[in-house]
C-alpha positions in Angstrom: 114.2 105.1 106.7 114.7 102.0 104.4 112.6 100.0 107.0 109.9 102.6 106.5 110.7 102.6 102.8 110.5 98.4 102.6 106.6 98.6 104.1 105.6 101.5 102.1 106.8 100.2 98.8 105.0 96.8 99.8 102.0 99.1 100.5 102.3 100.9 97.2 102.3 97.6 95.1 99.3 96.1 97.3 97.3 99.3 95.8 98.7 98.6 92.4 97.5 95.6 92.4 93.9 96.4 93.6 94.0 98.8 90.6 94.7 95.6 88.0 91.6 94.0 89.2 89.6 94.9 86.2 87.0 91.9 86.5 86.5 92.8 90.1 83.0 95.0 91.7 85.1 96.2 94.1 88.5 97.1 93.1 89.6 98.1 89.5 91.3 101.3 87.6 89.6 103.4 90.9 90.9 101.5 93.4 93.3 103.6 94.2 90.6 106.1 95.9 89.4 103.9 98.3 92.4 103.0 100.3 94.0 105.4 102.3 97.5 105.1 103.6 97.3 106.1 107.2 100.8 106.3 109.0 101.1 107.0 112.9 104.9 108.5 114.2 105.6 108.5 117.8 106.8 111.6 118.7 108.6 114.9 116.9 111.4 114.2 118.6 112.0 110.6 118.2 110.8 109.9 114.4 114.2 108.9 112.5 114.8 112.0 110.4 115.8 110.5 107.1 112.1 109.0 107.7 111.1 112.5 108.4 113.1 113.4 104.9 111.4 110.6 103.0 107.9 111.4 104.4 108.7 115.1 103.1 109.6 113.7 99.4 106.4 111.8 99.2 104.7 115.4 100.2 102.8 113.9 103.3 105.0 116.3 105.7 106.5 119.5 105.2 109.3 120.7 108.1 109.4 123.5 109.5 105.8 123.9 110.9 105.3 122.0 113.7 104.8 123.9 116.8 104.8 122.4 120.4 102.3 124.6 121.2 99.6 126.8 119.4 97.8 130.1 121.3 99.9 128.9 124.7 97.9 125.4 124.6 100.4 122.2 124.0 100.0 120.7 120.6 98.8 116.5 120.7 99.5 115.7 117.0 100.3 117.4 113.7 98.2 116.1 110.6 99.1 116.1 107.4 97.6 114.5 104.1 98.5 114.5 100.7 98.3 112.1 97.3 101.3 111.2 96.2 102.6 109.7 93.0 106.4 109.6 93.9 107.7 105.7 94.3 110.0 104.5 95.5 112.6 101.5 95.2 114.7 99.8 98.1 118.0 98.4 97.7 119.7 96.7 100.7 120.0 99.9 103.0 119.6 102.5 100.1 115.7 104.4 99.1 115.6 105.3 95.5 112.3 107.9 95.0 110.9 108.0 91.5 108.2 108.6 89.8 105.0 106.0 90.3 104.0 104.5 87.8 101.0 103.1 89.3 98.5 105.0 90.6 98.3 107.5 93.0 98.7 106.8 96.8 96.2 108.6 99.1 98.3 109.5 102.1 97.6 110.8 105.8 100.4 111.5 108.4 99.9 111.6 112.1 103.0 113.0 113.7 102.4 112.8 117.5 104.2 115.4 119.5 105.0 113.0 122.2 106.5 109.4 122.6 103.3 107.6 124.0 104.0 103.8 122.7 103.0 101.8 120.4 99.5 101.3 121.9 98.6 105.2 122.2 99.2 105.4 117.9 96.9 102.4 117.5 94.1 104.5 119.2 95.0 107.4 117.4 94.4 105.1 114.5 91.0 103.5 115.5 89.5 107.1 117.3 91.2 109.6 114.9 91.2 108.7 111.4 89.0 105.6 111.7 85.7 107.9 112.8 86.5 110.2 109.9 87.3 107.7 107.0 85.0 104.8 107.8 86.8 102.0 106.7 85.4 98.5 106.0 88.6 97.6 107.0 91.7 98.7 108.6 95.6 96.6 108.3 98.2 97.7 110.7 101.8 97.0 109.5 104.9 97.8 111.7 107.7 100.0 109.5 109.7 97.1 108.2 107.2 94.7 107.6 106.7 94.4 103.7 103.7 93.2 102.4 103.7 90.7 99.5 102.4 92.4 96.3 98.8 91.1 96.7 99.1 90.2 100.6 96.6 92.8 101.4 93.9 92.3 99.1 93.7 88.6 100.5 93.4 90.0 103.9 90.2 92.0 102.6 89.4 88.9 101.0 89.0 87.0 103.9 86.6 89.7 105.6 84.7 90.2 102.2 83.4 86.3 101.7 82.9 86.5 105.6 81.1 90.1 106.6 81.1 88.2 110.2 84.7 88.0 110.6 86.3 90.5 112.8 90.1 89.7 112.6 92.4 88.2 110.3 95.8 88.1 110.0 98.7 87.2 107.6 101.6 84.8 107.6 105.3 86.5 107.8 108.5 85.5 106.4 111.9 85.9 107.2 113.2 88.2 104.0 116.6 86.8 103.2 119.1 87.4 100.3 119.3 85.0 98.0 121.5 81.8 98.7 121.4 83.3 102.9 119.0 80.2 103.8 121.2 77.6 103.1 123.4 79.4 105.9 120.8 79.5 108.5 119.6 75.8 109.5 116.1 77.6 111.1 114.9 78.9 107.2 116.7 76.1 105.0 114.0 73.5 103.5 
């Protein structure tokens, strides 16, 4: 859950920051209605279920009613959407949930009844959500990877001055407490 919890506060504070951009055409006080957090989870039975929990504070998934099969015909996925304005705050191993104080966080859910890889969500992704929402671009972040505050908005940077560009990708860093990379002779400068 706090893996979960480190990429969607990332996330949350990318959007924030597209909200700040008051001098900008594209992005501003409205940015916020734009972007659309889409998150993928590989099967009911496998999802982590203080995830589960923390996807259920946010409001993007409610328990209960999920059914492996509807009218005798096996269920694929379960869909749910929701904007919320609950935060959050990560500590070590520890999810703190508060109230935003940025704006609003446009949220769908895609919780796949079966474990079919990492591959099968991506398509799910692309085929599913991206026919429906149409993006001018789309980021894919593993849970655990925490974008820097503005990382994403130089991503769509790079495709906006360049409308011929079809990939771009962003640098990652080991996150270490402070003081750990004099320990470790592999991150120390």
């Amino acid at each position: 859950d706090f893996l979960f919890a480190r990429t969607m506060s990332g996330v949350f504070k990318n959007i924030d920051h597209m909200c700040s951009r008051s001098n900008s055409k594209t992005w501003g006080k409205e940015a916020w209605k734009k972007i659309v957090v889409c998150v993928v989870s590989d099967g009911r039975a496998k999802i982590n279920p203080r995830t589960r929990a923390l996807l259920a504070c946010l409001g993007v998934y409610q328990d209960g009613i999920a059914k492996q099969q509807v009218n005798g015909k096996d269920v694929t996925a379960h869909i749910y959407e929701y904007t919320t304005q609950i935060g959050m705050e990560v500590k070590g191993s520890q999810v703190q949930l508060k109230p935003r104080r940025g704006a609003p966080v446009q949220m769908l859910f895609c919780l796949k009844e079966k474990n079919q890889k990492k591959i099968n969500s991506h398509r799910w992704f692309f085929q599913a959500f991206g026919r429906v929402l149409d993006p001018n671009i789309c980021v894919l972040l593993d849970a655990g990877t925490k974008p820097g505050k503005d990382s994403i908005y130089h991503l769509w940077r790079a495709f906006d001055l360049e409308p011929m560009c079809g990939g771009a990708c962003g640098e990652i860093k080991v996150m270490l407490e402070h003081g750990k990379k004099l320990l470790n002779p592999l991150v120390a400068r």
